[in-house]
C-alpha positions in Angstrom: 22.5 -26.0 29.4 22.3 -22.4 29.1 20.7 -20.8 25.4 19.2 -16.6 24.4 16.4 -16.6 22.4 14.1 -13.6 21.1 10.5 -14.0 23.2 8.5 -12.8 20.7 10.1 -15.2 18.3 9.6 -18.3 20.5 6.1 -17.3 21.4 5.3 -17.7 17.8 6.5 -21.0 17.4 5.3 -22.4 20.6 1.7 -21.2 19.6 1.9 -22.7 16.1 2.5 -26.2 17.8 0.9 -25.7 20.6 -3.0 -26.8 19.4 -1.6 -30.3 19.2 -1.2 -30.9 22.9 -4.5 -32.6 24.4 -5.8 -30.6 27.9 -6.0 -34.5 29.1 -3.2 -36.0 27.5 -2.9 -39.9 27.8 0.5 -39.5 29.4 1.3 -36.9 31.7 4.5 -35.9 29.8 2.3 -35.2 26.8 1.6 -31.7 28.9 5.0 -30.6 28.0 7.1 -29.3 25.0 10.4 -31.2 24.4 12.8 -28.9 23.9 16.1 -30.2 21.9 18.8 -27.9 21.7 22.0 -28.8 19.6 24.4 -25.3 19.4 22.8 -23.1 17.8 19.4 -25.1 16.7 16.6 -25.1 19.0 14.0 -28.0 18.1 10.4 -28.1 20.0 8.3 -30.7 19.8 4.5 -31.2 20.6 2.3 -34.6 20.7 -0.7 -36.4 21.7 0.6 -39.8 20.5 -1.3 -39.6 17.3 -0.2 -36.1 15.9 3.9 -34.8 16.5 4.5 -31.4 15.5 8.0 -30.2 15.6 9.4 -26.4 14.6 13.1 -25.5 14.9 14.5 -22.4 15.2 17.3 -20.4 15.5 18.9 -19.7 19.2 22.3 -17.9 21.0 24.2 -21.4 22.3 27.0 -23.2 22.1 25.2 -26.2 24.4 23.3 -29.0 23.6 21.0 -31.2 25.6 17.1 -32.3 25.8 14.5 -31.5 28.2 10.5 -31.3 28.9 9.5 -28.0 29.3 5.7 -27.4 30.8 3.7 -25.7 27.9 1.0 -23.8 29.9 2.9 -22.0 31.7 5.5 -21.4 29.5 3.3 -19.7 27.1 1.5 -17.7 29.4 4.8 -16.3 30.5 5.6 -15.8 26.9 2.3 -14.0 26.2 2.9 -11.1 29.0 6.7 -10.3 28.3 7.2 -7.7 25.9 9.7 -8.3 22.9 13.2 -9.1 24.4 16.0 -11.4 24.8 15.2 -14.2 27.3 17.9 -16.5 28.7 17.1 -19.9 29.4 18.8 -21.6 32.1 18.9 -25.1 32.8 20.0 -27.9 35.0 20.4 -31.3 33.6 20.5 -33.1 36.7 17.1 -31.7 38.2 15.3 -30.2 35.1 14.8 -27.1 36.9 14.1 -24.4 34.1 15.3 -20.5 34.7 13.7 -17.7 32.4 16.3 -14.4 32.9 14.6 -11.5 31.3 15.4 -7.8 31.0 13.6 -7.7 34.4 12.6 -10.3 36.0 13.6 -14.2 36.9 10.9 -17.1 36.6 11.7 -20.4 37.7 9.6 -23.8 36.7 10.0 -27.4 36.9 10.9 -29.7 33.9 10.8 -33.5 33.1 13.1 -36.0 32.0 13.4 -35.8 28.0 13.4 -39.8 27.7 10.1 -40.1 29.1 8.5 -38.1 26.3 7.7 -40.0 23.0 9.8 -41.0 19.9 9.3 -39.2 16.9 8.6 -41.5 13.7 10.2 -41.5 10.9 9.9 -42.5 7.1 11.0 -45.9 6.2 10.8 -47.1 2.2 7.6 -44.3 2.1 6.9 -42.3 -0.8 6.5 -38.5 -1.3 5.4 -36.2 -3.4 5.8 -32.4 -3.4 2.9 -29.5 -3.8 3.0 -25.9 -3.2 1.7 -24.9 0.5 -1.0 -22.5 -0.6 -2.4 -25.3 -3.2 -2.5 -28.2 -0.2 -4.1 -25.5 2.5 -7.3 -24.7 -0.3 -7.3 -28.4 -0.7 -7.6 -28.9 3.1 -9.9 -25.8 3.7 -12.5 -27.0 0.6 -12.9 -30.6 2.2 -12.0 -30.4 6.1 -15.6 -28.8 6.8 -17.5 -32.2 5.6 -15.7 -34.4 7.7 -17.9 -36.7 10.0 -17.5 -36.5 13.9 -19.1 -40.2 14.7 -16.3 -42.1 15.9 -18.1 -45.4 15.1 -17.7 -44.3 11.7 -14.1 -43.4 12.1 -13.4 -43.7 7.7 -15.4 -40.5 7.6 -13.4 -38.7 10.6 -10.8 -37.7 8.1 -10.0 -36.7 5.0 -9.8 -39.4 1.8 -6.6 -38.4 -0.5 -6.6 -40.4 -3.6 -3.1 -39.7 -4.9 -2.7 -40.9 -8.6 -0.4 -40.3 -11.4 -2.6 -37.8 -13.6 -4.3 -36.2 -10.7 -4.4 -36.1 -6.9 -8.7 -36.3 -5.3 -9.3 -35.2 -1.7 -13.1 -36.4 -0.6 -14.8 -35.8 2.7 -18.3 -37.1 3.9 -20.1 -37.4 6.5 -23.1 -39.3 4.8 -24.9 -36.1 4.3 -23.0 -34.6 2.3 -19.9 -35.0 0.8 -17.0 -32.5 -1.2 -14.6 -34.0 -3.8 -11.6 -31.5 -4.3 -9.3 -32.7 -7.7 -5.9 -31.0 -8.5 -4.7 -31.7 -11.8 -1.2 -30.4 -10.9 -0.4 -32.3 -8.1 0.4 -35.9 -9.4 2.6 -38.8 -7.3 4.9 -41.7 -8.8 2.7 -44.5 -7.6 -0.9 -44.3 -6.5 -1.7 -44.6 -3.3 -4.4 -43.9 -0.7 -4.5 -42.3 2.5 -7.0 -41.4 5.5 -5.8 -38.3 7.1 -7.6 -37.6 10.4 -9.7 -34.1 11.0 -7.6 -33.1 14.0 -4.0 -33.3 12.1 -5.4 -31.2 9.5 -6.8 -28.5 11.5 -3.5 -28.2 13.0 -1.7 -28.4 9.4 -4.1 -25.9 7.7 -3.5 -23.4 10.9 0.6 -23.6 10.5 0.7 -23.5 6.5 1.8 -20.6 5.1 -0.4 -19.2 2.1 2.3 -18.6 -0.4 3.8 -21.1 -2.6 5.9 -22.6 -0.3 7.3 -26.4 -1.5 5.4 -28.6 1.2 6.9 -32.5 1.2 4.0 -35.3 1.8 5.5 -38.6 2.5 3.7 -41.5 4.2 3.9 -44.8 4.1 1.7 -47.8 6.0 0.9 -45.9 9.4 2.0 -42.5 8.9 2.3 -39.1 7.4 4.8 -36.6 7.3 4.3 -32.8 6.1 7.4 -30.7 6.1 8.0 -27.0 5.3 10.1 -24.5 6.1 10.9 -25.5 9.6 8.0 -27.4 10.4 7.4 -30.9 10.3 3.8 -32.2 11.4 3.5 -36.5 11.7 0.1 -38.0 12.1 -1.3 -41.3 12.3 -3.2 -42.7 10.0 -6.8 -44.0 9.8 -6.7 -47.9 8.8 -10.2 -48.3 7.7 -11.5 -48.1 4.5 -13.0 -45.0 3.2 -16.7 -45.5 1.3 -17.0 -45.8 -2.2 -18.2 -42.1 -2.9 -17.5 -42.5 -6.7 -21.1 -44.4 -7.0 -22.5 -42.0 -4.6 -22.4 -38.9 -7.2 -25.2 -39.4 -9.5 -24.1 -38.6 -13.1 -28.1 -37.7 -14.9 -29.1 -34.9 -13.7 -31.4 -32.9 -16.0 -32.7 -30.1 -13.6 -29.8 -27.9 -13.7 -30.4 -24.1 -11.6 -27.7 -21.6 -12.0 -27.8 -18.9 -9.4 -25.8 -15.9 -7.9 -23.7 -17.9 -5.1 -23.8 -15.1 -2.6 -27.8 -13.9 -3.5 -28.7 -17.6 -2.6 -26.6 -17.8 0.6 -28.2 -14.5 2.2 -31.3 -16.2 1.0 -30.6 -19.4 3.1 -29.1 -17.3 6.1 -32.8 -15.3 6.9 -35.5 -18.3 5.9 -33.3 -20.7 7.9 -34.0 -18.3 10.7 -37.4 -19.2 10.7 -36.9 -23.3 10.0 -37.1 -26.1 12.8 -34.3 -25.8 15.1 -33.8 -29.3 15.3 -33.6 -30.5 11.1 -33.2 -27.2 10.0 -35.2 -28.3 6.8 -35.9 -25.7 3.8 -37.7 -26.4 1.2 -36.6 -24.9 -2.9 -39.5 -24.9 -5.3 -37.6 -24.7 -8.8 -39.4 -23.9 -12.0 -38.6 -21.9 -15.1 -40.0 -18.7 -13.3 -37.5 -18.6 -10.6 -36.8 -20.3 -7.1 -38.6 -20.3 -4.2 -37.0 -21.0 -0.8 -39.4 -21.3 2.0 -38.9 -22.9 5.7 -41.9 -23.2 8.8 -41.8 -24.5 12.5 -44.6 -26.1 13.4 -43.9 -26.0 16.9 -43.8 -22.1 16.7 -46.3 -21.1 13.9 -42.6 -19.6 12.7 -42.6 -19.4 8.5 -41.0 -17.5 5.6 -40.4 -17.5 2.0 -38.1 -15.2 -0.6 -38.3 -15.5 -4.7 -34.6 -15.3 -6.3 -34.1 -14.7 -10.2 -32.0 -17.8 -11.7 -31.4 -19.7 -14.4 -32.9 -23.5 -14.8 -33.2 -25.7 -17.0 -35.7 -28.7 -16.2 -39.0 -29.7 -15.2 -40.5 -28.1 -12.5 -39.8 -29.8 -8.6 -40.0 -29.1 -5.0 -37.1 -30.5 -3.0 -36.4 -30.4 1.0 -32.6 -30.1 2.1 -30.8 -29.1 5.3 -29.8 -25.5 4.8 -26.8 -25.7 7.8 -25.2 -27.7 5.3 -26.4 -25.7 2.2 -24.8 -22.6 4.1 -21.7 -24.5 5.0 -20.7 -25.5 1.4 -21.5 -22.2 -0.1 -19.5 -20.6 2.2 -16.6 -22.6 1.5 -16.8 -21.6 -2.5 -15.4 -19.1 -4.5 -17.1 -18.7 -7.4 -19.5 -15.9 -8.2 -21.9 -18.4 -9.8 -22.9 -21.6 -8.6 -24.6 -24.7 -10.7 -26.8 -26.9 -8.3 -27.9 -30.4 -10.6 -31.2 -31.9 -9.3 -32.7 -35.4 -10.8 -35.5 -35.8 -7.9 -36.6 -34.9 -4.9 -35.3 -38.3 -3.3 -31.7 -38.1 -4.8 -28.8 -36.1 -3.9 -27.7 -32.5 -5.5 -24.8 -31.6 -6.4 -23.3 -28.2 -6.3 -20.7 -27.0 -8.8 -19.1 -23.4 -9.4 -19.4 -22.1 -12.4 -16.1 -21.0 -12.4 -12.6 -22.8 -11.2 -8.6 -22.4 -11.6 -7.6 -24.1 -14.0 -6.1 -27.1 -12.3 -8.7 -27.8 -10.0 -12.2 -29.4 -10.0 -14.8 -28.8 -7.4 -18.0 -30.9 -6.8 -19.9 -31.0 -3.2 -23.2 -33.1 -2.9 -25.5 -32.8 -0.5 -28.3 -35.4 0.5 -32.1 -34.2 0.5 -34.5 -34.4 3.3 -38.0 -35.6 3.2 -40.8 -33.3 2.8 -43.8 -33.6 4.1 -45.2 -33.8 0.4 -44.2 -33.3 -3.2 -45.7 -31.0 -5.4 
């Protein structure tokens, strides 16, 4: 089995795929790519038995055959060649791989092809279709408020609520949670789906920011994203997600309106000087402005800054933690922010001010206790 490829061009595609391959991988196989050649159409596949990535692309052939192909060392061979043809040789009956290139002659070991895992495939799933660019911001708004307890594994992914009028991705982690709405994504039937944090790293790394139609199809156990010539499959989560409609209180009368980027500078020096451990800051809003102070005890450490802002309310101190303040403010756009208070004790919620059209942003964010109330 004998087929030419450009290096450079195969590096790329190997190192789109290759996050998905565990550095411990269940099965020893799982270490390698599968490499499926079929004339002129080179497919590589990567897995760790719960996400499959496969590319395909483009090759100098007339052969066809299968084999596992280390990926390590591969890549790192890949990495140091400079742009050039590179003839792949190899022998069906021992697996051994030959790299030719313009100068040199590398030899490695491959495996079997049968021992490396099935791909799945749809059966009676539905899809639906969005452009790339819209699915990555929807990723990229909610990935960052997934949970990392895996007795909790519901909140290890990411919630998509697919409907007929709208589609809803929601992340939580019980602190805080990010609700992401398109109005121009819609799907035949409704349906609900947990996809894990790890698949959509990998997707959100490989999707191209253009408009690009991606294909979401999924059915009891799986999902499939396809574009261009990737296809990604992940398992799904089979628990059920909480209930985070009742979790977004809908009074709240204390409404501050601030300069998004003014009040995450803000946060970035006082959180300097705030308890390592619970990072707590504490906002005094009143009609004269906001005041965000923080203090460690353990280090006599404390500061405060006044910000000009807008609110509308009675006056109230409230404690939050400002990693995940900093977190969701860094994942907005919006010049202006809206954060809706009803008491100290009950959550926030952050809104921009200003959103496409087609899309609706909330991100709540749970208080912590002072040590009093004012």
């Amino acid at each position: 089995m004998k087929f030419i490829v450009n290096s450079t061009a195969l590096l790329k595609q190997l190192s789109g795929i290759n996050g998905v391959i565990a550095s411990n991988p269940i099965l020893p196989i799982l270490e390698n790519f599968l490499f499926d050649l079929d004339g002129e159409k080179l497919s590589v596949t990567a897995s760790d038995l719960q996400t499959t990535i496969v590319t395909e692309l483009t090759v100098d052939s007339a052969d066809s055959g299968k084999v596992a192909v280390p990926a390590r060392i591969l890549l790192d061979t890949l990495r140091n060649l400079p742009e050039q043809p590179v003839t792949f040789l190899i022998d069906t009956d021992t697996y051994s791989i030959e790299l030719i290139s313009e100068n040199g002659h590398y030899k490695l070991s491959g495996e079997n092809a049968i021992d490396f895992p099935a791909t799945p495939s749809v059966n009676n799933g539905t899809a639906i279709e969005a452009p790339a660019d819209v699915i990555q911001k929807a990723v990229v708004s909610t990935l960052f408020a997934t949970g990392t307890d895996d007795l909790r594994p519901a909140m290890t992914g990411v919630f998509f609520q697919l409907g007929t009028e709208n589609c809803t991705f929601v992340s939580t982690d019980g602190h805080r949670l990010v609700r992401y709405r398109r109005t121009d994504i819609q799907s035949s039937t409704e349906a609900n789906l947990i996809v894990p944090r790890k698949a959509l790293n990998l997707l959100k790394s490989v999707l191209p920011s253009d408009n690009t139609t991606l294909t979401i199809s999924f059915n009891s156990s799986n999902a499939f994203f396809s574009f261009g010539h990737i296809r990604m499959i992940c398992r799904l989560i089979d628990e059920r997600f909480p209930d985070y409609a009742n979790a977004i209180p809908l009074n709240n009368p204390n409404q501050l309106v601030i300069e998004r980027l003014e009040l995450l500078s803000s946060l970035k020096r006082i959180s300097i000087y705030a308890n390592k451990t619970t990072h707590q800051i504490r906002l005094k809003l009143s009609p004269q402005g906001l005041q965000i102070s923080a203090e460690d005890l353990d280090f006599s450490n404390e500061a405060s800054e006044t910000l000009q802002c807008e609110y509308e309310g009675e006056s109230m101190e409230i404690g939050f933690n400002a990693k995940f303040l900093m977190e969701m403010l860094n994942n907005l756009d919006s010049n202006l922010i809206s954060l809706e208070l009803s008491a100290p004790n009950r959550a926030g919620l952050i809104i921009p001010k200003k959103q496409d059209a087609n899309e609706d942003t909330l991100m709540l964010v749970m208080p912590v206790m002072l040590n009093q109330y004012v």
